[in-house]
KOLVEX-821181 format. One line per 3 residues: number of its first residue (from 0); for each residue x negated, y negated, z negated of N, C-alpha, C. Coordinates in steps of 0.02 Angstrom, whole numbers, plus 50000, padded with zeros to 5 digits. Example, Ala and Ser with C-alpha at 12.3 -4.5 7.8 and 13.67 -1.06 7.14 Angstrom:
! KOLVEX-821181
0	49340/50284/49610/49385/50225/49610/49340/50165/49610 | 49358/50112/49646/49316/50053/49643/49355/49998/49606
//
This chain:
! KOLVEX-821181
0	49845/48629/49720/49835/48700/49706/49770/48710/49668 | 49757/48760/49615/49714/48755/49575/49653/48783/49634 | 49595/48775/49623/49549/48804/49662/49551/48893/49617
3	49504/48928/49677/49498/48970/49658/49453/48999/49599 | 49474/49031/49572/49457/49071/49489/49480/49011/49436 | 49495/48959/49459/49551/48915/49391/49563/48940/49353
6	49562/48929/49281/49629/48972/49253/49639/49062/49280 | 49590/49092/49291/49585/49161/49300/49635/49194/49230 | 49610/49187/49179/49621/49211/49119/49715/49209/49117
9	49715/49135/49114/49812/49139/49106/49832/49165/49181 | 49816/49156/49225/49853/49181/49271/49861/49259/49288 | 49821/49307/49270/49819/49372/49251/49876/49393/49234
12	49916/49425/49264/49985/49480/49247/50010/49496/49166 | 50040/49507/49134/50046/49541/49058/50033/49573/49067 | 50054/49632/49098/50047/49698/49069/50000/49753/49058
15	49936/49690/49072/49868/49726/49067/49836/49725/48973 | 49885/49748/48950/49870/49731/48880/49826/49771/48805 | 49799/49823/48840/49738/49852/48812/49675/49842/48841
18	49651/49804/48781/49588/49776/48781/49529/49833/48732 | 49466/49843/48777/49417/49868/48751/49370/49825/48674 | 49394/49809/48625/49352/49766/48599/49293/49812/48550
21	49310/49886/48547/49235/49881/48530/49226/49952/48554 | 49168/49957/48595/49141/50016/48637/49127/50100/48600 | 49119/50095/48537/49134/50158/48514/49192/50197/48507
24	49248/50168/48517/49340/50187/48519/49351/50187/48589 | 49303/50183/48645/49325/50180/48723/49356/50283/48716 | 49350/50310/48675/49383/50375/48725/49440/50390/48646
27	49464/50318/48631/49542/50338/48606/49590/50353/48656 | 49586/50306/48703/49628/50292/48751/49627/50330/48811 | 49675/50360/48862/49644/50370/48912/49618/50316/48966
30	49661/50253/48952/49626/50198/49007/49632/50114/48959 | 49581/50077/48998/49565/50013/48960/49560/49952/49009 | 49602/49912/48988/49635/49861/49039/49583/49811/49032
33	49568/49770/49107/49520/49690/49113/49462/49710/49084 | 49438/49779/49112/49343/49782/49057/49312/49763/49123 | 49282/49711/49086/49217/49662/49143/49150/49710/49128
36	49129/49720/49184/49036/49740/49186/48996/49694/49168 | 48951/49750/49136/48879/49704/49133/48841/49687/49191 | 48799/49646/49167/48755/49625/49222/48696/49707/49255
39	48682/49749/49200/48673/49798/49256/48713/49843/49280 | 48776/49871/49267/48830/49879/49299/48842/49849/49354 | 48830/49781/49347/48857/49747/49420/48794/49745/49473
42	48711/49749/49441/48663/49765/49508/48659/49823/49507 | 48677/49875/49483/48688/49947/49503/48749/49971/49546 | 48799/49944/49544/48843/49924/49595/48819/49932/49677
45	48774/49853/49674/48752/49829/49741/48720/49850/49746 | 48686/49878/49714/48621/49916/49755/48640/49989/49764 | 48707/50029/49745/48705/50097/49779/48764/50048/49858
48	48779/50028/49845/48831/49996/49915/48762/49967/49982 | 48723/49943/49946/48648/49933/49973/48643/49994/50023 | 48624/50042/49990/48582/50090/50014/48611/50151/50057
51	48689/50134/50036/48726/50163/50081/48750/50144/50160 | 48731/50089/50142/48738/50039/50204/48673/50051/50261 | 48619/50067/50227/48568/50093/50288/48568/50129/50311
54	48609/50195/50287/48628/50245/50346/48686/50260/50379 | 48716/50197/50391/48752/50208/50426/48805/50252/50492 | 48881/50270/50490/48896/50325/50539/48867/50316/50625
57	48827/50373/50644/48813/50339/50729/48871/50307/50749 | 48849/50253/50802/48914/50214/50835/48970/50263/50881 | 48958/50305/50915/49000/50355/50924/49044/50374/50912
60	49021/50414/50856/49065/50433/50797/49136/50403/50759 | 49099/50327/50768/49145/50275/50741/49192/50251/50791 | 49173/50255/50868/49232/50255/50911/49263/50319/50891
63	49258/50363/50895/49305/50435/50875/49360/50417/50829 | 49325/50382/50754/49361/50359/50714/49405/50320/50740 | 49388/50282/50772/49453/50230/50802/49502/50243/50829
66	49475/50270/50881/49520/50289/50929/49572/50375/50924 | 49528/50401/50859/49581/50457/50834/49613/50460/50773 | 49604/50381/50757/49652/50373/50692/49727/50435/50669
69	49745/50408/50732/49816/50412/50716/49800/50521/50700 | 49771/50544/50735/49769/50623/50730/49743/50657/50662 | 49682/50598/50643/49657/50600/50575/49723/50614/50497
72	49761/50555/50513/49809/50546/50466/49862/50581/50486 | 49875/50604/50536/49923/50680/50564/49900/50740/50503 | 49842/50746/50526/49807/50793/50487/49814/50792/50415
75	49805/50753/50388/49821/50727/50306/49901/50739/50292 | 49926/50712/50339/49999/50733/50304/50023/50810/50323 | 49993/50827/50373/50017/50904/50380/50009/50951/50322
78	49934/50942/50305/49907/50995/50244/49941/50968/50193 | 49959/50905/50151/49984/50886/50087/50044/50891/50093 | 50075/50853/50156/50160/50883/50138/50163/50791/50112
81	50206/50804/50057/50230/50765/49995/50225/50796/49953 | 50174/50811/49953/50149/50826/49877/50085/50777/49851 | 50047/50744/49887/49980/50710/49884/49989/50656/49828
84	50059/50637/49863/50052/50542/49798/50128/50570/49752 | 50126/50534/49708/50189/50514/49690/50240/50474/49702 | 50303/50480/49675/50339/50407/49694/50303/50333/49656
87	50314/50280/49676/50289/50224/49670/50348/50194/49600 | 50381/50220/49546/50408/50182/49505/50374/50143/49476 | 50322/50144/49453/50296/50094/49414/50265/50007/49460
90	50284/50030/49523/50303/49947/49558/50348/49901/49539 | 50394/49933/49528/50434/49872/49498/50417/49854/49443 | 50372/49866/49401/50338/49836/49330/50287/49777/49367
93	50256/49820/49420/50202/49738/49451/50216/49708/49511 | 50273/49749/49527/50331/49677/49587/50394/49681/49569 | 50420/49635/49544/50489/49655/49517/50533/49628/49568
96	50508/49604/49619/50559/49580/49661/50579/49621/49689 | 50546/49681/49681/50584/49744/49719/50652/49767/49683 | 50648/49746/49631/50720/49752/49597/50767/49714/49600
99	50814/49730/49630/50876/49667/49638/50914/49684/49586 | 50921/49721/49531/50977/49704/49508/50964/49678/49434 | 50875/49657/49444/50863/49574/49374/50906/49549/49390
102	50918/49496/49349/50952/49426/49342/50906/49382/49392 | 50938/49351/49415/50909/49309/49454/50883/49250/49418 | 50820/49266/49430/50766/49186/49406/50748/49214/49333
105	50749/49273/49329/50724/49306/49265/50710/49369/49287 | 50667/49384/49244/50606/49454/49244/50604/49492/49189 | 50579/49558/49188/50603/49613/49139/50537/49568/49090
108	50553/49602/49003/50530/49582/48960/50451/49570/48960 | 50412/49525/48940/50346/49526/48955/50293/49481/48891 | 50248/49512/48880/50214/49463/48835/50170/49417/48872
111	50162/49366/48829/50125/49317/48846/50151/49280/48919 | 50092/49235/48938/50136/49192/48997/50075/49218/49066 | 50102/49194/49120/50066/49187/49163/50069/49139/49212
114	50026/49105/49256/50016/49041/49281/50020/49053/49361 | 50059/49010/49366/50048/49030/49467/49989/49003/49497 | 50017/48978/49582/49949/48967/49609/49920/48859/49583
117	49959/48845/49556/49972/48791/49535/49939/48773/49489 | 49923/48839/49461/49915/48828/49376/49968/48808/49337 | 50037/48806/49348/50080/48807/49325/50107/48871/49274
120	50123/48860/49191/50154/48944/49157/50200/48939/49198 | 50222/48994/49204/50317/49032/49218/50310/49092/49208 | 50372/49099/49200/50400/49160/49173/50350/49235/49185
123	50303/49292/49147/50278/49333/49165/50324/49388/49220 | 50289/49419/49251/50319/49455/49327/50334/49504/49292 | 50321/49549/49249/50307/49632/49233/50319/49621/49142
126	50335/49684/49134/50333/49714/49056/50270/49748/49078 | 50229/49756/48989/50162/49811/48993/50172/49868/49018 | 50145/49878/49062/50139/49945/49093/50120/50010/49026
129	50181/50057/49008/50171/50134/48980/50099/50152/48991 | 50088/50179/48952/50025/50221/48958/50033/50284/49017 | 50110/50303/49011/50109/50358/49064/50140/50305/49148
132	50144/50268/49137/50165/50228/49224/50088/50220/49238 | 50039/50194/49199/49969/50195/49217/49932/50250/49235 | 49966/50290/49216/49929/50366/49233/49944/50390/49291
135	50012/50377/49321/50052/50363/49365/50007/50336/49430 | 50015/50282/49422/49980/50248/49467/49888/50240/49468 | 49865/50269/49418/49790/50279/49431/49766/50346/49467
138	49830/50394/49466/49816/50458/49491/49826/50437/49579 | 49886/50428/49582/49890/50367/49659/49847/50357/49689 | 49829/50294/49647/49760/50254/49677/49722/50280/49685
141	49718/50308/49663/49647/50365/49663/49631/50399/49721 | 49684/50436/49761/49704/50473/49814/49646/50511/49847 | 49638/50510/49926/49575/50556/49945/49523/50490/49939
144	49504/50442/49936/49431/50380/49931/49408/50429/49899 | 49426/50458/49834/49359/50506/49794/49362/50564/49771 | 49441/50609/49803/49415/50651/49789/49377/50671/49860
147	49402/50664/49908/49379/50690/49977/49296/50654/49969 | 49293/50610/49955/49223/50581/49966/49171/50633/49903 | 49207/50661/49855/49160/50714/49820/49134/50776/49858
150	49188/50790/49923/49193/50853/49939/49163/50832/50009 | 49123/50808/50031/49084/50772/50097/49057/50835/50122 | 49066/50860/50207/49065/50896/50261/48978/50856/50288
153	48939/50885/50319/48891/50891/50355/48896/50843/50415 | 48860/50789/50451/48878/50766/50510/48896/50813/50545 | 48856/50855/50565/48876/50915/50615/48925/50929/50627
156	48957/50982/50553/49046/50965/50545/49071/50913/50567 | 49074/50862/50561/49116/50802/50593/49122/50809/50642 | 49056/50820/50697/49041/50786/50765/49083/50853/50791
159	49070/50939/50777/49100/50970/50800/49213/50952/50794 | 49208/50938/50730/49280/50906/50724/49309/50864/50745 | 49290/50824/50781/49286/50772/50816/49321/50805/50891
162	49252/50845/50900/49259/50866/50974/49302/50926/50990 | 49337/50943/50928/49391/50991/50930/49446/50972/50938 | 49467/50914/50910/49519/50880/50912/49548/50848/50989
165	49605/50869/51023/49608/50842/51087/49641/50783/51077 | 49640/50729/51102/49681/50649/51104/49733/50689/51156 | 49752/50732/51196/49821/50740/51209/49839/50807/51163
168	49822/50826/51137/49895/50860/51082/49949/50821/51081 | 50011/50875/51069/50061/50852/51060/50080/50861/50979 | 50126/50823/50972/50157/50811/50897/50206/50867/50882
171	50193/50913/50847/50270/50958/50816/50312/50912/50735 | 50356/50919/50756/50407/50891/50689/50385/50934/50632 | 50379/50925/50576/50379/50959/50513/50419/50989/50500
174	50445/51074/50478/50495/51103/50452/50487/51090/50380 | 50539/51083/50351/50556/51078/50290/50601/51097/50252 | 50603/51160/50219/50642/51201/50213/50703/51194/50212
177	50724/51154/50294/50786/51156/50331/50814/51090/50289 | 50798/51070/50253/50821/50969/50235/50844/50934/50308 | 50815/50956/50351/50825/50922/50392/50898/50910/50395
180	50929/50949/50367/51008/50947/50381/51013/50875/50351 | 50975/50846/50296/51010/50775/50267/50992/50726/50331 | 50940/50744/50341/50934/50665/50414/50999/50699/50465
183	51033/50754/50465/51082/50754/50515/51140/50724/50481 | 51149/50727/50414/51206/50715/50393/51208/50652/50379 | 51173/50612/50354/51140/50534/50363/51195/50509/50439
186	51155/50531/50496/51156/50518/50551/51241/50515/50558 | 51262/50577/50544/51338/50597/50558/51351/50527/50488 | 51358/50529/50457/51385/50475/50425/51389/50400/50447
189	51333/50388/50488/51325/50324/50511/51378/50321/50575 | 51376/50374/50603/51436/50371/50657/51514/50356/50641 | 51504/50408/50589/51576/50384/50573/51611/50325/50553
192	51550/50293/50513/51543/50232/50496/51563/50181/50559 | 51520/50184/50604/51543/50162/50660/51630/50182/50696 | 51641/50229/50685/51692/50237/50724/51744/50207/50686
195	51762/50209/50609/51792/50148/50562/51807/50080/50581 | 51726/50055/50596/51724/49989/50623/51770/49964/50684 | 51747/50039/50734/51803/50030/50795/51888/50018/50784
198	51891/50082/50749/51964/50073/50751/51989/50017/50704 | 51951/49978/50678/51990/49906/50644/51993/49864/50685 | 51960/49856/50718/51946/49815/50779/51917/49763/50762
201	51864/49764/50743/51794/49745/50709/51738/49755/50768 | 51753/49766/50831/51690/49780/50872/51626/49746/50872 | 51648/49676/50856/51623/49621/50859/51554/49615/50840
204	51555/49653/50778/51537/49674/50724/51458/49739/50747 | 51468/49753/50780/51417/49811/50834/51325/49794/50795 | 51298/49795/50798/51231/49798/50787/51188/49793/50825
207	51145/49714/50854/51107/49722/50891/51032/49733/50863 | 51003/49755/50824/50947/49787/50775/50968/49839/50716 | 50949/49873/50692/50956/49927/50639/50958/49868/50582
210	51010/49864/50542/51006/49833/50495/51017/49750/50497 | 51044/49722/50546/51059/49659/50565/51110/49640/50531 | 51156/49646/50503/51209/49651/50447/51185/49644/50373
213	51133/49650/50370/51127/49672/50291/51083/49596/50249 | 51110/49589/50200/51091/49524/50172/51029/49521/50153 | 50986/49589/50137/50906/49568/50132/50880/49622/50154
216	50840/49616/50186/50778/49660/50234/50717/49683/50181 | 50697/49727/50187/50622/49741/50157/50587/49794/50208 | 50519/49775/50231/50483/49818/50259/50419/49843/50240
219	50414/49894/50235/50369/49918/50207/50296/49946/50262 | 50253/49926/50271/50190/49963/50314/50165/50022/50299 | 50157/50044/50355/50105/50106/50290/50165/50143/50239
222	50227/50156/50260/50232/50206/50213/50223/50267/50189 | 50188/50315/50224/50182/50380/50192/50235/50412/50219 | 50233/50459/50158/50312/50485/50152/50367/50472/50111
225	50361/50399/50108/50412/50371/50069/50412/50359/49977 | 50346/50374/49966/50331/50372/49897/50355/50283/49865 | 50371/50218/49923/50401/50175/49894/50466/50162/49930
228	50485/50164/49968/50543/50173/49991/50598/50208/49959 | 50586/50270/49936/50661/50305/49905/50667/50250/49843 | 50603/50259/49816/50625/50226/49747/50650/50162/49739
231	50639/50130/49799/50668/50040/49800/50754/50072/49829 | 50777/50102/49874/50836/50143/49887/50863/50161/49830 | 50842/50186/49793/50868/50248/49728/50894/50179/49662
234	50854/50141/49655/50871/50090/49613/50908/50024/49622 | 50895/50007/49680/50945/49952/49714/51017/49994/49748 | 51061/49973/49722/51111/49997/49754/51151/49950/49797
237	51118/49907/49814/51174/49843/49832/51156/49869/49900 | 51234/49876/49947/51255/49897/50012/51220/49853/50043 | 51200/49791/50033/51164/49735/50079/51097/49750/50100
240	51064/49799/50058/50997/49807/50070/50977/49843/50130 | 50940/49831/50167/50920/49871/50219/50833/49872/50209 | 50810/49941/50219/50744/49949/50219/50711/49960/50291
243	50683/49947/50313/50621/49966/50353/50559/49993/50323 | 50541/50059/50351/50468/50080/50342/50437/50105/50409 | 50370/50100/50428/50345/50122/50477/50271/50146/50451
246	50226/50212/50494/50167/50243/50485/50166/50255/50546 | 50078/50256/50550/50045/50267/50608/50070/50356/50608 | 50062/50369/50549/50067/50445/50586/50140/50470/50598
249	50168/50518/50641/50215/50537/50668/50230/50595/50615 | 50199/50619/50594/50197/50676/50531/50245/50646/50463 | 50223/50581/50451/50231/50567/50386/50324/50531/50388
252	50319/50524/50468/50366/50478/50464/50431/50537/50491 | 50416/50614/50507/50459/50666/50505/50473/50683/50441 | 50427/50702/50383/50430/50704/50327/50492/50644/50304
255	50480/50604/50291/50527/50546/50285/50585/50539/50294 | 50617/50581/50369/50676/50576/50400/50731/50619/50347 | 50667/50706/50333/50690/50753/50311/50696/50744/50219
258	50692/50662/50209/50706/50675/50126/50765/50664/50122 | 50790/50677/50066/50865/50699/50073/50935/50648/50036 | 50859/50585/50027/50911/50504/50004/50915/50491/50094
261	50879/50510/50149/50866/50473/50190/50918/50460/50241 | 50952/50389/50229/51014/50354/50289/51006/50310/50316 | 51026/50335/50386/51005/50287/50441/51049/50222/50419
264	51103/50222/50365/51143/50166/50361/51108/50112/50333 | 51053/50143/50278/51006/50099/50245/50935/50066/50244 | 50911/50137/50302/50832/50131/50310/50842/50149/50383
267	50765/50134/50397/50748/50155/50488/50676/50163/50473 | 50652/50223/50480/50583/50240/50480/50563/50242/50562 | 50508/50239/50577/50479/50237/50632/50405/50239/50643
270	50397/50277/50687/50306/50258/50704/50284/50218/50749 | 50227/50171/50719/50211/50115/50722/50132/50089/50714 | 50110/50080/50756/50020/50062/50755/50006/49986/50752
273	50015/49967/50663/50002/49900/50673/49959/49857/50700 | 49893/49888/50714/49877/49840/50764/49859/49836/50830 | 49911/49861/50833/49952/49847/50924/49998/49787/50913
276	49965/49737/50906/50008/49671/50921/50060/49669/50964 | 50064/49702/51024/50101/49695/51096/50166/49740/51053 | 50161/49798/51026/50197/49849/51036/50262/49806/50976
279	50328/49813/51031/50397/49786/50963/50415/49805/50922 | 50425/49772/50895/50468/49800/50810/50546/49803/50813 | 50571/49840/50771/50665/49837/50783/50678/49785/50746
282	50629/49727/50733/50687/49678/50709/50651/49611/50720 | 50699/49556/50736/50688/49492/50766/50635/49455/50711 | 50582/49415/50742/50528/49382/50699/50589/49324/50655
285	50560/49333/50592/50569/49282/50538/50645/49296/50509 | 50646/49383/50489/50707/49414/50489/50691/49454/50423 | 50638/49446/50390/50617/49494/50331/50596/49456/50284
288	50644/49491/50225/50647/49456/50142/50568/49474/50127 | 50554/49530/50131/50495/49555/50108/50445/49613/50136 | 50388/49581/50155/50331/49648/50190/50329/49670/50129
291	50296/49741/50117/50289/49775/50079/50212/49805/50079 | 50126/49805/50063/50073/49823/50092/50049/49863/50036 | 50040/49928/50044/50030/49954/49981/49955/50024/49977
294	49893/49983/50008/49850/50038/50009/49853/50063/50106 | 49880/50001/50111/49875/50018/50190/49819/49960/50251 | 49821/49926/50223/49753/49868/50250/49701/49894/50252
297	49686/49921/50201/49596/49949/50193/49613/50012/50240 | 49628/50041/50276/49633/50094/50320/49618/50063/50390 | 49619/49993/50394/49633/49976/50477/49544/49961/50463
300	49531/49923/50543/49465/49922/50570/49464/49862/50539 | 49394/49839/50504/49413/49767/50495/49424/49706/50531 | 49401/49720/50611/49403/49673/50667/49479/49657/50681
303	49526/49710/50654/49588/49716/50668/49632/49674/50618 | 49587/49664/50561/49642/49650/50513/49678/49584/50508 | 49635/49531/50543/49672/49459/50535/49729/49463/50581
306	49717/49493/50647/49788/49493/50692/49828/49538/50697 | 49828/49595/50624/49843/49628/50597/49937/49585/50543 | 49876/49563/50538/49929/49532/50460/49961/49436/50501
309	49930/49410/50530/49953/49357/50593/50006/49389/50611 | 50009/49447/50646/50087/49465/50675/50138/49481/50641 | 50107/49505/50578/50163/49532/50536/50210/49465/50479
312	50154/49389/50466/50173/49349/50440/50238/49314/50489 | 50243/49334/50551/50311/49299/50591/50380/49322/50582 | 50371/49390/50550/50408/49411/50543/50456/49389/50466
315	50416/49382/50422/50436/49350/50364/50483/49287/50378 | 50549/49270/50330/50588/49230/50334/50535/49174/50314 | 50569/49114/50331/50538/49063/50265/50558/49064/50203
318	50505/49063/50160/50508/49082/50071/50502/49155/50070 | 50502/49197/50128/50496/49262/50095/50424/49289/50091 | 50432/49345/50054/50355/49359/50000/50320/49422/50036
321	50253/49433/50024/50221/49493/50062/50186/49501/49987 | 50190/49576/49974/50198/49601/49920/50119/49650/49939 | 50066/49658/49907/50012/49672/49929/49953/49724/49859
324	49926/49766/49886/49890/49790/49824/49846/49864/49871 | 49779/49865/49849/49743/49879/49877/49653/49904/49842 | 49626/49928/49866/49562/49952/49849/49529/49877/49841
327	49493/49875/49780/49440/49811/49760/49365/49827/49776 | 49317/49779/49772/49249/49796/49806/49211/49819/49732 | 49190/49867/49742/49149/49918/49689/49193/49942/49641
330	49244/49965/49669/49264/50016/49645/49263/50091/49653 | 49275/50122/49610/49244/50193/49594/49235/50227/49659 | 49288/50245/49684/49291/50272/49760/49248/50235/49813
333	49224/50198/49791/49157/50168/49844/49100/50192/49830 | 49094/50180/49754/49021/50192/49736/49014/50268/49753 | 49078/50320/49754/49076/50392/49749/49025/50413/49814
336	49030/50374/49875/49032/50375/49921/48972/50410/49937 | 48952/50435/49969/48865/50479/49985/48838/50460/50053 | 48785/50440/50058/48749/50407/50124/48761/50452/50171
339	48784/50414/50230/48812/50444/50316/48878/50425/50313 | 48920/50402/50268/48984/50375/50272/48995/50299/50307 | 48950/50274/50277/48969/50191/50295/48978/50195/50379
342	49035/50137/50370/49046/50132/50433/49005/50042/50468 | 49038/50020/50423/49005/49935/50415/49013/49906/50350 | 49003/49867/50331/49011/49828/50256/49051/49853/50229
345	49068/49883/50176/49100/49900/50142/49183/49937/50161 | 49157/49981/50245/49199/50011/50254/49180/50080/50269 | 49211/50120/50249/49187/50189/50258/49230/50238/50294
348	49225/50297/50298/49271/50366/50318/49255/50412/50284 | 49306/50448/50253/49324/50499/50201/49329/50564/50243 | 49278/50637/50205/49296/50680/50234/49339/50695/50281
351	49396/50696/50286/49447/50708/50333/49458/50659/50376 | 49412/50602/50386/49404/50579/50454/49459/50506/50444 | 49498/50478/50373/49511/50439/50373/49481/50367/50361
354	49492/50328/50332/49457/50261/50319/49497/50224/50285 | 49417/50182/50263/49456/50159/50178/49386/50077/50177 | 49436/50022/50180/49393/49954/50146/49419/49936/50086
357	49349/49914/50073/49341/49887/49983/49352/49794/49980 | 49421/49758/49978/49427/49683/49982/49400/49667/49915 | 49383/49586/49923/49369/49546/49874/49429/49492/49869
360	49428/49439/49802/49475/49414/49852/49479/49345/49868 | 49415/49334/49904/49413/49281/49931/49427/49303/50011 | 49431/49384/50010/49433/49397/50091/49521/49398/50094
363	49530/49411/50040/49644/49398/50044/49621/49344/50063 | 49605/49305/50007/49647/49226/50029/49617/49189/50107 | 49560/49221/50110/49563/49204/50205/49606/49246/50256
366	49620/49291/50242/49644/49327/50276/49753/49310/50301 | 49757/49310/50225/49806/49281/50221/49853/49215/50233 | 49790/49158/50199/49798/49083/50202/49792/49074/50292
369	49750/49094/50315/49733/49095/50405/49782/49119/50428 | 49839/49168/50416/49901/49184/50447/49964/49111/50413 | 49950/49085/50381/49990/49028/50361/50027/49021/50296
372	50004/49098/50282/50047/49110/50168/50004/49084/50141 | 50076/49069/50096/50056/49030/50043/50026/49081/49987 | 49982/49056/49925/49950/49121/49870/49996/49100/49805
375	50033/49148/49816/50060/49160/49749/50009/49183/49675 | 49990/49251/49680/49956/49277/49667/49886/49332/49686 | 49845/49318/49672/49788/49365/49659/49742/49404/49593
378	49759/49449/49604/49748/49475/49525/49690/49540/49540 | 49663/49546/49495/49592/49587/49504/49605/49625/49439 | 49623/49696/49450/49649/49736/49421/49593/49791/49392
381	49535/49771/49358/49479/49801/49308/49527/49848/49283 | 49507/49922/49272/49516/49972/49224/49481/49998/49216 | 49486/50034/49154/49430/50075/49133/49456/50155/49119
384	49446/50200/49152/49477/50286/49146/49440/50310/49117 | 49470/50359/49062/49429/50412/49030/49435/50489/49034 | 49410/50503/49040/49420/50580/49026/49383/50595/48962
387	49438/50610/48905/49405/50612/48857/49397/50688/48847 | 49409/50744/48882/49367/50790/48868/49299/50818/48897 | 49278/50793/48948/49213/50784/48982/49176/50739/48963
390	49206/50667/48922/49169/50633/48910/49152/50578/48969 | 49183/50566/49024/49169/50532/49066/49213/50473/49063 | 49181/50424/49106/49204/50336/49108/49194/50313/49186
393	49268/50302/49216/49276/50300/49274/49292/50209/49287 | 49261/50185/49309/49287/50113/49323/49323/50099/49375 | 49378/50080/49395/49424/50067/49443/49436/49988/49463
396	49445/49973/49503/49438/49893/49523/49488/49907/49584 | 49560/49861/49574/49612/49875/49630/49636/49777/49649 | 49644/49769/49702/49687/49695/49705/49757/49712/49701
399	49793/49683/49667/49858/49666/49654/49877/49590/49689 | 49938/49564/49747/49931/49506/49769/50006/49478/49774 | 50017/49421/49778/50082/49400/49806/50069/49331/49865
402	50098/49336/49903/50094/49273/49966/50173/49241/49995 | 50163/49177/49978/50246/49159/50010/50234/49137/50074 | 50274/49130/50101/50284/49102/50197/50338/49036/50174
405	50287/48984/50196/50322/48905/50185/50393/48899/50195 | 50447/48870/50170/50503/48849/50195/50515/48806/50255 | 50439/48760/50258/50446/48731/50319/50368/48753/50370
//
């Protein structure tokens, strides 16, 4: 296996294919692919992450955070709804395995080559990403890390918010202007479905897990409200597919029920606190084609995260892939950050009481390699955003990853 940063250059994705080559044309474009910092760019960096780090959130506070995660991100999805992110199409340009209906052992059109963990060329993963799928997904990425971190509340505020918040509230379902009828009709369809089965006399046939029948599994963490889920649903049509998604919050995952692709024949949403190791999953370990991690790691505690992702690698078949992409260290939404946030190294909490880490990726490949995957890929996803009518230059730094689970 090549050591790490080998061959950085060829192994880099295609579709990062606008290059900055000369700094007076930076506001043709709205964004500029692989722009490396200078050397004071990069100690101006560390030294605002420095200095944010000395004032750290009281320890208190930071139990609050912990232990009221789940009410925090209640809260987030109540006020946004589905309206906050977009759908996730432009994934299948930088995981195409989410597309089943490529050709098998071939990938949509792509320039140039790219190198695995081997240092081996093969075939590039992605076509260049549109100028508008990048816009797409930089608005995404973007999410509350900066704008909420522009709009920063008073400790005071917190501590009173904090102490407003009761740990026994109860959960109300989301109305939605009565959709709900599709998760009933979903539901009624799956029955009938079943009752088909009966009268052939097919009993046999019964279901001991949601989706135990179906020729490839995908689970997704952290989904939201389904911003990657419909769209892997909406484009795969093959009856074999079965999805899993699960969120900590109970909000996001009512939202979800009430979208109106949503069938229990195909998907099973559920709420789920990944790191509750103890707590079961609806489906038997080493039963999933593909985890799905999309901006949901950097939310957990970091003490949490190795036996975080340990429990979730058992679940993976052998050969199957954990599909990964995430906040990078000094990127924009970090640096945005204003002293009293830090929580510990390069982890913080965002106005509304959520939380957000900045990986490198030597911390994937420990993180990962220590649960037993293999590194497909690691890719360090430099952009450069413009706003060319303000005149401003936003630097963005995201990990993009792939990890296989050994055959043996």
């Amino acid at each position: 296996m090549a050591s790490p940063g080998e061959n950085e250059e060829e192994r880099r994705p295609a579709w990062g294919n606008r290059r900055l080559h000369d700094p007076t044309q930076v506001f043709q474009h709205n964004a500029w692919d692989n722009v490396e910092w200078d050397e004071a760019q990069d100690a101006q960096a560390k030294q605002k992450v420095r200095e944010n780090a000395q004032d750290p959130v009281p320890p208190d506070l930071q139990e609050a955070y912990e232990a009221k995660a789940d009410e925090f991100w209640n809260g987030f999805y109540s006020i946004h709804q589905n309206r906050f992110f977009k759908d996730r199409h432009w994934l299948f340009t930088e995981f195409p395995e989410l597309d089943m209906n490529r050709d098998e052992g071939k990938e949509r059109e792509v320039k140039g080559e790219v190198c695995n963990s081997d240092g081996e060329k093969v075939t590039g993963t992605a076509a260049a990403l549109s100028d508008k799928d990048k816009e797409r997904a930089s608005v995404e990425e973007d999410t509350c890390a900066s704008t909420v971190a522009e709009g920063d509340t008073e400790r005071t505020n917190l501590t009173t918010e904090l102490t407003n918040m009761s740990p026994d509230s109860t959960h109300k379902p989301v109305e939605d202007f009565g959709s709900q009828n599709h998760a009933v009709l979903g539901d009624i369809c799956q029955t009938l479905d079943q009752l088909a089965v009966r009268g052939s006399g097919e009993e046999d046939k019964a279901e001991d897990f949601p989706g135990q029948h179906a020729s490839t599994r995908m689970f997704e963490v952290g989904c939201g409200v389904g911003n990657t889920v419909f769209p892997i649903l909406q484009t795969n049509n093959d009856p074999g597919l079965f999805m899993y998604c699960c969120d900590f919050s109970a909000t996001a995952i009512d939202i979800v029920k009430q979208h109106p692709d949503y069938t229990s024949r195909r998907c099973h949403a559920f709420v789920h606190d990944l790191t509750d190791t103890t707590s079961p999953l609806p489906f038997p370990e080493a039963s999933l084609d593909i985890i799905i991690m999309i901006f949901v790691l950097s939310a957990i505690h970091p003490d949490k995260m190795q036996s975080t992702v340990d429990h979730l690698a058992k679940y993976l078949k052998p050969g199957g892939k954990l599909l990964f992409r995430d906040y990078g260290r000094y990127d924009l939404a970090q640096l945005r950050f204003k002293k009293g946030r830090c929580l510990s190294d390069n982890f913080y909490v965002r106005g509304d009481g959520t939380r957000v880490y900045f990986f490198t990726q030597d911390e994937l490949r420990t993180l990962f390699g220590s649960a037993g995957l293999q590194e497909e890929l690691i890719y360090v996803d430099r952009r450069l955003q413009v706003n060319r009518g303000r005149q401003v230059k936003m630097y963005r730094v995201w990990l993009l990853s792939k990890f296989r689970k050994p055959l043996k």
